[in-house]
N, C-alpha and C positions, 0 to 999 in steps of 0.2 A: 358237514353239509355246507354247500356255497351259500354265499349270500341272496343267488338269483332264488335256490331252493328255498329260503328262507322268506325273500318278497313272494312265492307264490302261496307258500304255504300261508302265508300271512291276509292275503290279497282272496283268496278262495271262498274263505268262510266269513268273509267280511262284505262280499256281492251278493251269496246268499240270502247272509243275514238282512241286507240291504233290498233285494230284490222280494222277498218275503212282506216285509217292512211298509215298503211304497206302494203308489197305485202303477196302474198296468201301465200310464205313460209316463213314468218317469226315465231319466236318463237310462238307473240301473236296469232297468227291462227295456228300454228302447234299445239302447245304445250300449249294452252291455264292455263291447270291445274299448270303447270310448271311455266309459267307464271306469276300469280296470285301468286303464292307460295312463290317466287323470289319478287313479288311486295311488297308480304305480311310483309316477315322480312326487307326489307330496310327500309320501312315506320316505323317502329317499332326500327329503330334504330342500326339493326345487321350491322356489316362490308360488303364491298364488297367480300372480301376472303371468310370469314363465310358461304354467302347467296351462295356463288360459291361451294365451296364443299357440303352445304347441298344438292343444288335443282341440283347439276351436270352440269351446264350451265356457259360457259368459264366468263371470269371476263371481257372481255370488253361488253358480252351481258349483265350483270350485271349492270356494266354503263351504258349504255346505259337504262336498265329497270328504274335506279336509278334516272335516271336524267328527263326522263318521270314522273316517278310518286312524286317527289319531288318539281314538279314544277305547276302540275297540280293543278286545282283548288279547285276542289273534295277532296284534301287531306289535305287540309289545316287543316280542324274543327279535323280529326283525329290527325294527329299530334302536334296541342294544347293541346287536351283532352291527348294524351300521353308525353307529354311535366309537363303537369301538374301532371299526375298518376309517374312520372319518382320523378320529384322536391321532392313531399309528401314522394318517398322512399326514397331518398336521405337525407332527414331531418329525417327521424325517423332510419336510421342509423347513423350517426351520432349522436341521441341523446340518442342512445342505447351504443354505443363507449361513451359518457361520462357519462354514468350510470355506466359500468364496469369500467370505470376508477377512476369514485369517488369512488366502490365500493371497488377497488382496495387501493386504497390510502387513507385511514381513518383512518390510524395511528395503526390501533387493531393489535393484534397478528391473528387474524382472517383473515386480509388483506395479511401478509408475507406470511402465509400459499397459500390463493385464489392468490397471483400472481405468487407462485412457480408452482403451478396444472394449471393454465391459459397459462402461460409461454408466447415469445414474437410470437410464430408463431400462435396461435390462435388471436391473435390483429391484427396480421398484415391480416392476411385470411380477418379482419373484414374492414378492408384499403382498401384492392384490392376489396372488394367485391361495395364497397362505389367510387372507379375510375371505375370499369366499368359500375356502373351505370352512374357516371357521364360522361363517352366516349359517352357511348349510347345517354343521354339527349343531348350532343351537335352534336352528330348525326340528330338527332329528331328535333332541333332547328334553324340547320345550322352555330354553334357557331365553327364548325370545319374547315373552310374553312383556309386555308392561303394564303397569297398574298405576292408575293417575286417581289417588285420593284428593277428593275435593273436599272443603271444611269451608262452612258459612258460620262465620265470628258476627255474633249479635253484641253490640258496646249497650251496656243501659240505657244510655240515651234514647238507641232506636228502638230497644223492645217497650218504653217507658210510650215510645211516639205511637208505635201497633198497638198499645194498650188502650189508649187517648181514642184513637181509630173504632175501636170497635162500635159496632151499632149498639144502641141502648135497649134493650128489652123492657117493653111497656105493659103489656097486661101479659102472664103466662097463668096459662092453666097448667095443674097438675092431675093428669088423667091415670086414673088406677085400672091396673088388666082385674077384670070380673074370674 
């Protein structure tokens, strides 16, 4: 099975499920085609911004498409199979980058020549081209996620000063449930 058979298969029962889900005007039942379109490049790895200027649909409906179909279960097998189609180009650029680089560096006069005509912005083109596969693959994987733990360190001092702080309780009653 291709990988296109695999985004649909994937992509099918995740509108359904979506369009079931929502109210009558939501994207998934207005704008079904739209929809799908949107669900299509997230799964595949595109940005949120990317999928938002291509399908014209603001970027929090974009998250929101994203986080549906990312979670879904239907999508899984497809973003394996593209996880894996991503990994194989990633390694054959790079083994392509040390081809030209040995070819590059062999010591010949042949070589000074091929790295003057190559020069350093055709290598580099071949860099960027190999990071955004690999942005993409950790798109696909979920390797992109960050987590910013935040820790509030209280020193004695200050819990001693919020202690000091607090309001003084003058009369309390203690009222019993009957």
């Amino acid at each position: 099975m291709t990988l296109p058979d695999h985004l649909r298969e994937a992509i099918q029962p995740i509108l359904l499920d979506e369009q079931k889900r929502t109210s009558n005007n939501s994207t998934s039942n207005v704008e079904p085609e739209k929809w799908t379109h949107a669900a299509a490049l997230l799964l595949q790895g595109e940005s949120q911004k990317k999928v938002s200027k291509i399908t014209g649909l603001n970027r929090q409906t974009c998250r929101k498409i994203q986080g549906v179909v990312l979670t879904h279960g239907d999508a899984i097998a497809f973003r394996t199979e593209k996880a894996k189609q991503l990994a194989n180009k990633a390694v054959a650029i790079s083994e392509l980058e040390n081809k030209i680089l040995e070819n590059l560096l062999d010591g010949s006069e042949q070589s000074e020549e091929m790295i003057r005509s190559y020069g350093p912005k055709e290598l580099q083109l071949l860099s960027v081209a190999g990071k955004v596969d690999m942005e993409a693959f950790d798109r696909v994987t979920g390797n992109n996620v960050q987590r910013i733990e935040v820790k509030h360190v209280t020193t004695p001092e200050e819990a001693m000063a919020l202690i000091d702080n607090l309001p003084e309780v003058v009369d309390a009653e203690i009222v019993e449930d009957e």
